[in-house]
C-alpha positions as CSV (number, residue, x, y, z in Angstrom):
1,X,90.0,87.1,101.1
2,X,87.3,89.3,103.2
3,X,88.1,92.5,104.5
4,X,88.2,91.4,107.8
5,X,90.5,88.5,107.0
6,X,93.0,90.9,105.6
7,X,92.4,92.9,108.7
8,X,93.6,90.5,111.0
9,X,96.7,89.1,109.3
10,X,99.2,88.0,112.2
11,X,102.9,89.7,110.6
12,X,104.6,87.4,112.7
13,X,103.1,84.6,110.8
14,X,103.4,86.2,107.0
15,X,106.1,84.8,104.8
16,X,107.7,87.7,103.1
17,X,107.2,86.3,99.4
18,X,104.1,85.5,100.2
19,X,103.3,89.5,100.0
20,X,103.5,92.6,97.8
21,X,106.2,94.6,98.1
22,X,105.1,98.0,97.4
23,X,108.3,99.4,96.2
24,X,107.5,97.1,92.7
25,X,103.9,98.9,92.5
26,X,103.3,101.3,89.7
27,X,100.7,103.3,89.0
28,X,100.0,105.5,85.9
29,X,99.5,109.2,87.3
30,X,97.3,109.6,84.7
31,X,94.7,107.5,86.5
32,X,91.7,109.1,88.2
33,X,92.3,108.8,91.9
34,X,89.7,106.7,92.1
35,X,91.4,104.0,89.6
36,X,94.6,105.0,91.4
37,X,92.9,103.5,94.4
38,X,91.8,100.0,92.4
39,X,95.0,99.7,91.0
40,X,96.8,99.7,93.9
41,X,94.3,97.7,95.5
42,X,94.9,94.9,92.6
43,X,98.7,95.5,92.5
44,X,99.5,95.6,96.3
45,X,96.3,92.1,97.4
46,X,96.3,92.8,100.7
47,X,96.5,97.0,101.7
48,X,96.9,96.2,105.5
49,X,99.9,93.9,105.2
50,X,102.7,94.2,102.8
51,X,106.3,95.0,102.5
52,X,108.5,97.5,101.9
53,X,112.0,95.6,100.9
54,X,112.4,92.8,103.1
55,X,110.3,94.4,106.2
56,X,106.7,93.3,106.6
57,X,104.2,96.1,107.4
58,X,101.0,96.0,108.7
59,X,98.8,99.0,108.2
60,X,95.8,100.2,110.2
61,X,93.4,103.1,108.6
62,X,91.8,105.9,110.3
63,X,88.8,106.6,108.2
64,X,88.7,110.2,109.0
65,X,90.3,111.6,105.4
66,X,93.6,112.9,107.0
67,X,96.4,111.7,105.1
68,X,99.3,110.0,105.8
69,X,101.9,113.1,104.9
70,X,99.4,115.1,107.6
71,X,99.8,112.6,110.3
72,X,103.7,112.6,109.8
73,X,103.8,116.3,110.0
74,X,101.5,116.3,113.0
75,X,104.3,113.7,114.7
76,X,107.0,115.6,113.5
77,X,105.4,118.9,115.4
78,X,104.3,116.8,118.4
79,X,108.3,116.2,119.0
């Protein structure tokens, strides 16, 4: 599956055991983050649509190296 196609999954369309649910991923801490990364990658299929127990997410990426916990904090301040 291209990048693109995994892009433009339609969640409405998704059967949930048809994707990952990220609450069964491990990955060994031990890992460089860069394995971390490829690991996830091949555990998870698809990083822009997944679940999380029986909800089916659909994630979008900034690209501009803020993380996720930043973001969240920058919400929670916004408030």
């Amino acid at each position: 599956m291209s990048l693109d196609h995994m892009k433009s999954v339609d969640i409405r369309t998704v059967k949930p055991e048809d994707v990952a649910d990220i609450q069964q991923i491990k990955i060994d801490a031990a890992l460089t983050q860069q394995e971390m990364r490829k690991e996830f990658i091949r555990q998870v299929g698809n990083p822009y649509c997944f679940r999380v127990g029986k909800v089916i997410v659909k994630a979008a990426y900034s690209g501009d190296g803020v993380s996720l916990n930043e973001r969240f904090e920058e919400l929670l301040l916004s408030v």
